[in-house]
C-alpha positions as CSV (number, residue, x, y, z in Angstrom):
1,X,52.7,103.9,108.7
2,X,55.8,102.4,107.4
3,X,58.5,104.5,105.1
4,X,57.8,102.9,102.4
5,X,54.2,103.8,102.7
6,X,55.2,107.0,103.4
7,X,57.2,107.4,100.4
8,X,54.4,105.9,98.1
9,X,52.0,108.4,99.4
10,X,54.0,111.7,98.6
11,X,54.2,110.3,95.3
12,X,50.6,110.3,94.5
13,X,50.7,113.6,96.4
14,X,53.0,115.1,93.8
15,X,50.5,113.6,91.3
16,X,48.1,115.6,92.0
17,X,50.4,118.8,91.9
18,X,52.4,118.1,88.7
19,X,49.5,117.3,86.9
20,X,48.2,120.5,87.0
21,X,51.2,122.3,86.7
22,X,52.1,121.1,83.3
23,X,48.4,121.7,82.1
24,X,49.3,124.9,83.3
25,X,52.7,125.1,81.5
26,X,51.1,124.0,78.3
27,X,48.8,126.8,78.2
28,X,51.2,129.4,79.1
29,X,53.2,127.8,75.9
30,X,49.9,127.8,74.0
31,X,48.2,131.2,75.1
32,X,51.4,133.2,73.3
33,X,50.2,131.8,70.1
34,X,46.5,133.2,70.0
35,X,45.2,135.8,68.1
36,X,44.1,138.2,71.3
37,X,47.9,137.7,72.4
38,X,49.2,140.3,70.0
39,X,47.0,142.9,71.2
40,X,48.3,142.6,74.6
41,X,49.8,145.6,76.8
42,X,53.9,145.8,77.3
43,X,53.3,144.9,81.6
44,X,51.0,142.2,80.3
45,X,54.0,140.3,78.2
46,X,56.4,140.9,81.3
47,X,53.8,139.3,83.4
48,X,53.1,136.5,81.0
49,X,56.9,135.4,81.0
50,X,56.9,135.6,84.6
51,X,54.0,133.3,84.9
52,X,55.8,130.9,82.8
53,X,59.1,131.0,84.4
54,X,57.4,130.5,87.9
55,X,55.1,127.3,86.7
56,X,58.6,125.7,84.9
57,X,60.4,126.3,88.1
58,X,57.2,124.4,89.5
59,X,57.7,121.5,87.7
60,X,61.5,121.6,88.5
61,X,60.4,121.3,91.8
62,X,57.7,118.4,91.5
63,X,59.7,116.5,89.8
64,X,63.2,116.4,91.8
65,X,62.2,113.9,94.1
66,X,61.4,111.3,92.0
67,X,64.7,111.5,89.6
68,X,66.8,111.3,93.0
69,X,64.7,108.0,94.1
70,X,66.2,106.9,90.7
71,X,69.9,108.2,90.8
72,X,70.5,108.6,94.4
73,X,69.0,106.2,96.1
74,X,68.3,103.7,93.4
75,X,64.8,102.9,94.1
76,X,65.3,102.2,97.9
77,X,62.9,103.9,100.3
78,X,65.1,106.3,102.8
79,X,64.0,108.8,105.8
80,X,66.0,111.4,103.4
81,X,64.2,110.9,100.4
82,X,60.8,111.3,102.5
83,X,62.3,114.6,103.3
84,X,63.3,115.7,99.7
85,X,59.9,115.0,98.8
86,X,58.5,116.8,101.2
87,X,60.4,119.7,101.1
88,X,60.3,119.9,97.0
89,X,56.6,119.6,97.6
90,X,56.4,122.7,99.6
91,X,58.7,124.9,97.9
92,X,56.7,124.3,94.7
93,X,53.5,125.5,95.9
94,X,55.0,129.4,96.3
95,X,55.5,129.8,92.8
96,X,52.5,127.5,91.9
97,X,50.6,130.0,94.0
98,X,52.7,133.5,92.0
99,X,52.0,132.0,88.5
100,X,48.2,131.1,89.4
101,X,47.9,134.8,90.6
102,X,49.1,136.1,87.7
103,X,47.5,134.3,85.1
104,X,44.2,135.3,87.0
105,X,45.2,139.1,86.7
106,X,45.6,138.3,83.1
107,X,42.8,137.1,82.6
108,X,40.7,139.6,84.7
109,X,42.4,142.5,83.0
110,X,40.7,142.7,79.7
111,X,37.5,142.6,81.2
112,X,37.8,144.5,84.3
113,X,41.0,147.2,84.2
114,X,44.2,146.4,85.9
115,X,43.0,147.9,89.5
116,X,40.4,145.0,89.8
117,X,42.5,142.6,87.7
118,X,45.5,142.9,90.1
119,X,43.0,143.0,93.2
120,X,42.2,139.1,91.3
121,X,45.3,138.4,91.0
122,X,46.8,139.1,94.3
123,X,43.6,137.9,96.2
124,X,44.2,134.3,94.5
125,X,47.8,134.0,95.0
126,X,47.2,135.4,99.0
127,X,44.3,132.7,99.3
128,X,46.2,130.1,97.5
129,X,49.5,130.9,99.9
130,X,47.3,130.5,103.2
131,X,45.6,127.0,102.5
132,X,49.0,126.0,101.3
133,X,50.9,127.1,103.8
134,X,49.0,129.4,106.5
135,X,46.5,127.1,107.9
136,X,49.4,123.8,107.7
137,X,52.0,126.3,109.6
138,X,49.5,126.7,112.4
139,X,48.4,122.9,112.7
140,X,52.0,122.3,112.0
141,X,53.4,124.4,115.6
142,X,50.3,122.8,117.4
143,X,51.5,119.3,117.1
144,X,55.3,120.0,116.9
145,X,56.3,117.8,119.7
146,X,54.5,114.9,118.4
147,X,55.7,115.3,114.9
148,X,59.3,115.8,116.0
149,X,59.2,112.7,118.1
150,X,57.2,110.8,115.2
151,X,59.6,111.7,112.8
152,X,62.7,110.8,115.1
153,X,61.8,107.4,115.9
154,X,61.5,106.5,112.2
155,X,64.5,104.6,110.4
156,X,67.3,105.7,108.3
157,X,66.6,103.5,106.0
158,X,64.1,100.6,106.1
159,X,64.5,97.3,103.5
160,X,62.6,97.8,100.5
161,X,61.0,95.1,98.6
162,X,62.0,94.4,95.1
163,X,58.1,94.7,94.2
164,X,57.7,97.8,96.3
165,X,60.8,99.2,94.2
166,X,59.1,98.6,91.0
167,X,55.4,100.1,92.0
168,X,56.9,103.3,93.5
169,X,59.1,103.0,89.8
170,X,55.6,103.0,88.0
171,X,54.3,105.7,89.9
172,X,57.1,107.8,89.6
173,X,56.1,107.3,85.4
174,X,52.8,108.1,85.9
175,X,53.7,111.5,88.2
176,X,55.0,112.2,85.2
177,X,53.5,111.3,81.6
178,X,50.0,112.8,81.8
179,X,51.1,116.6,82.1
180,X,53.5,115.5,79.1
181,X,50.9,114.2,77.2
182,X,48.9,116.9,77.7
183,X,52.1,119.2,76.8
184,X,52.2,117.9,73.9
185,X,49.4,117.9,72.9
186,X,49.1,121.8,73.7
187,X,52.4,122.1,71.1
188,X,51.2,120.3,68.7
189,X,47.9,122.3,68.1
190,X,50.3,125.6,67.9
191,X,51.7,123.9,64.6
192,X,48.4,124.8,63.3
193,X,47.9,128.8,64.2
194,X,48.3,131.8,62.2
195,X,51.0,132.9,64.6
196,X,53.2,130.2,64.2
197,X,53.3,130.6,60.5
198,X,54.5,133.8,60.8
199,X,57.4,132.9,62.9
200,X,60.9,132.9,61.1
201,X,62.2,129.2,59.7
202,X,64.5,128.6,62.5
203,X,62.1,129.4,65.3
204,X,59.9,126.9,63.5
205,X,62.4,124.1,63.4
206,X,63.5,124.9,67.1
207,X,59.8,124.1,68.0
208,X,59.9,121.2,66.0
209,X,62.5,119.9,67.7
210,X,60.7,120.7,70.6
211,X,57.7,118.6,69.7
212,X,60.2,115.3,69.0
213,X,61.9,115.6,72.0
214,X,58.1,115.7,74.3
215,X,57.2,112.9,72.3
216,X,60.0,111.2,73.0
217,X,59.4,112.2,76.6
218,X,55.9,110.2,76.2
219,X,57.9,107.0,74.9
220,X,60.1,106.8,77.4
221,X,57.7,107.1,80.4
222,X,55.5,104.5,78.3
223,X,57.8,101.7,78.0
224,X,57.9,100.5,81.4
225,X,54.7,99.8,81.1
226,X,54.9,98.2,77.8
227,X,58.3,96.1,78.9
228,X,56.0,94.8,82.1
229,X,53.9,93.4,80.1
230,X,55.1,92.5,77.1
231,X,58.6,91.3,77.8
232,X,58.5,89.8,81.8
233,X,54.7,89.0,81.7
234,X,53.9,91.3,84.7
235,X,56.8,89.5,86.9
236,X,58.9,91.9,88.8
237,X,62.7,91.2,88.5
238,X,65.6,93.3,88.9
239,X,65.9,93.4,85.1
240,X,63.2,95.0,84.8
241,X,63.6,97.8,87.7
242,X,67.1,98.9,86.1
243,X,65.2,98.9,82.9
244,X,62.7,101.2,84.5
245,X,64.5,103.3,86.1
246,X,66.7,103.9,82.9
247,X,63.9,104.9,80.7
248,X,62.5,107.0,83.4
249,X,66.1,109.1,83.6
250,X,66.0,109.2,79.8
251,X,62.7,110.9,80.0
252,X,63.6,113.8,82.8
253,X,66.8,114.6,80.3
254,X,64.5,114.4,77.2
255,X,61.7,116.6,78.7
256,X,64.3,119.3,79.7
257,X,65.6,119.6,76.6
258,X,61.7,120.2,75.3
259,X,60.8,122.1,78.7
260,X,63.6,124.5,77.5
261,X,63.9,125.2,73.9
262,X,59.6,125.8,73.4
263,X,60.2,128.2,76.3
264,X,63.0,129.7,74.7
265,X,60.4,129.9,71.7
266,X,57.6,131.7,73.5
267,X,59.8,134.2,74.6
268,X,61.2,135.0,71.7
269,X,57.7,135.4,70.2
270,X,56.6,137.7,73.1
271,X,59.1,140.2,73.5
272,X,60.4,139.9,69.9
273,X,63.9,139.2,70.7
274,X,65.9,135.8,69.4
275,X,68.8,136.8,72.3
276,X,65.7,137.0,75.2
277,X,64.8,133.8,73.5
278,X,68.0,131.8,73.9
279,X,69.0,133.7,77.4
280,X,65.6,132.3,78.4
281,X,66.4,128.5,77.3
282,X,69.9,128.2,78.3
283,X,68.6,129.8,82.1
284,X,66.0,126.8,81.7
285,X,67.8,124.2,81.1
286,X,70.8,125.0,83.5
287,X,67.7,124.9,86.5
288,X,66.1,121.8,84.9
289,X,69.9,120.1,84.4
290,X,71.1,121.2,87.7
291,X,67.9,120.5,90.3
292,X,67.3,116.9,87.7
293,X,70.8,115.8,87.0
294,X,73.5,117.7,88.2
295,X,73.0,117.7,92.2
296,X,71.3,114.1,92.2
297,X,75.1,113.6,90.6
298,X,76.7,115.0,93.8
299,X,74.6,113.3,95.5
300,X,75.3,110.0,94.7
301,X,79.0,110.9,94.5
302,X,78.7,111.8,98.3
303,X,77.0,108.4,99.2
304,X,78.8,106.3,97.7
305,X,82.1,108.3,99.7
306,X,80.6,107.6,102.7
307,X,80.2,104.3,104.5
308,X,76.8,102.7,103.9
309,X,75.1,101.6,107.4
């Protein structure tokens, strides 16, 4: 299989991850405005937040790889970025797997005790940790000579096709804009709770803000699309990739900024605390920031230094 193929199918890999992580996200966001939420137990809150840091770090995680193919590599399909997508990939899955488990005990809990709850819990996240990465460690050590040669024999780099650029550019959109959509839509039905009215003004307009910036997450991801058709007529031209790849950088900066300041909300809400509240966004948005923009920065900075082969 060539790298570019390669490339194209850890994309849709990550697809399939991200997807579900953001539903995930959105209910965490959306769960801390239901009635049954305020009758909750102190270790219950804790474990709540906990859940929702470890599925946001997820999402940091899924969605690395495809902001360096933008800033780093500028669409071009490298033996490095393979790697970064692997390794993103994996390192998601152990908080995927933490959050899962816990939002399994909480669920458990009200209906069968802690003990058993946490026996859930802990059962998922253990099951969840050996398909994901158990079972691929042992197949992984029984081929490790042929996947070491495999893997050395591939190129650096390999050329990559100005319409290959611009399908990997569109899938890197759609790993995107469904879990956003379905965000927002999770955000915009908290609008309409009793919770939410009982909130203080700023906290309101905070969300608010919140809202704008996902939907403006949505537009972003959207306009590819939308320019492809409308604008070049479904011809691919260099134009149209810069284009692209803009609107899909404005997007990851966008969503961050949303990402950060509804978590900020929710915590604020759970613990009652405005300072836990704004500790929790600004820690947020320095992981999103650094993992989306910062390092692929550095990055870049350190290829263009060196010579290009």
């Amino acid at each position: 299989m060539s790298l570019s193929k390669k490339v194209k199918a850890g994309l849709d890999e990550t697809r399939i991850l991200i997807l579900g992580s953001q539903i995930l996200l959105g209910f965490q966001f959306q769960g801390a405005f239901r009635p049954a939420f305020e009758h909750l137990p102190f270790h219950d809150r804790v474990v709540w937040i906990g859940a929702l840091g470890l599925i946001t770090l997820t999402i940091a995680l899924l969605i690395t790889p495809s902001v360096q193919h933008r800033m780093v590599e500028g669409g071009r399909d490298t033996k490095r970025l393979l790697g970064v997508i692997g390794r993103y990939a994996g390192l998601s899955l152990a908080p995927f797997a933490l959050a899962l488990g816990a939002d399994l005990f909480l669920a458990a809990e009200p209906v069968l005790g802690l003990g058993p709850a946490a026996a859930i819990g802990l059962a998922t996240c253990g099951l969840a940790l050996l398909f994901w990465y158990g079972l691929e460690a042992l197949k992984a050590r029984a081929n490790g000579d042929k996947e070491r040669t495999m893997t050395s024999r591939e190129p650096e780099y390999e050329h990559t096709t100005l319409e290959t650029k611009i399908e990997q550019m569109l899938t890197e959109a759609r790993v995107v804009l469904p879990g956003a959509q379905a965000l927002l839509g999770f955000q915009l039905v908290i609008t309409f709770s009793e919770a939410f009215e009982k909130l203080p003004f700023a906290t309101k307009v905070v969300h608010l803000v919140a809202l704008g910036l996902l939907a403006l997450t949505v537009v972003w991801l959207m306009a590819p699309a939308a320019f492809h058709r409308i604008v070049y007529a479904g011809e691919d031209t260099p134009e149209f990739h810069a284009l692209g790849s803009r609107f899909l950088l404005a997007a990851s900066v966008t969503l961050a900024l949303g990402i950060s300041a509804d978590l900020g909300v929710v915590v604020a809400k759970t613990v009652a605390s405005d300072i836990a509240g704004v500790l929790a966004a600004v820690v947020s948005l320095a992981l999103l920031v650094g993992l989306w923009h910062v390092h692929p920065l550095i990055l870049r900075a350190r290829r263009d230094a060196a010579p290009f082969p």
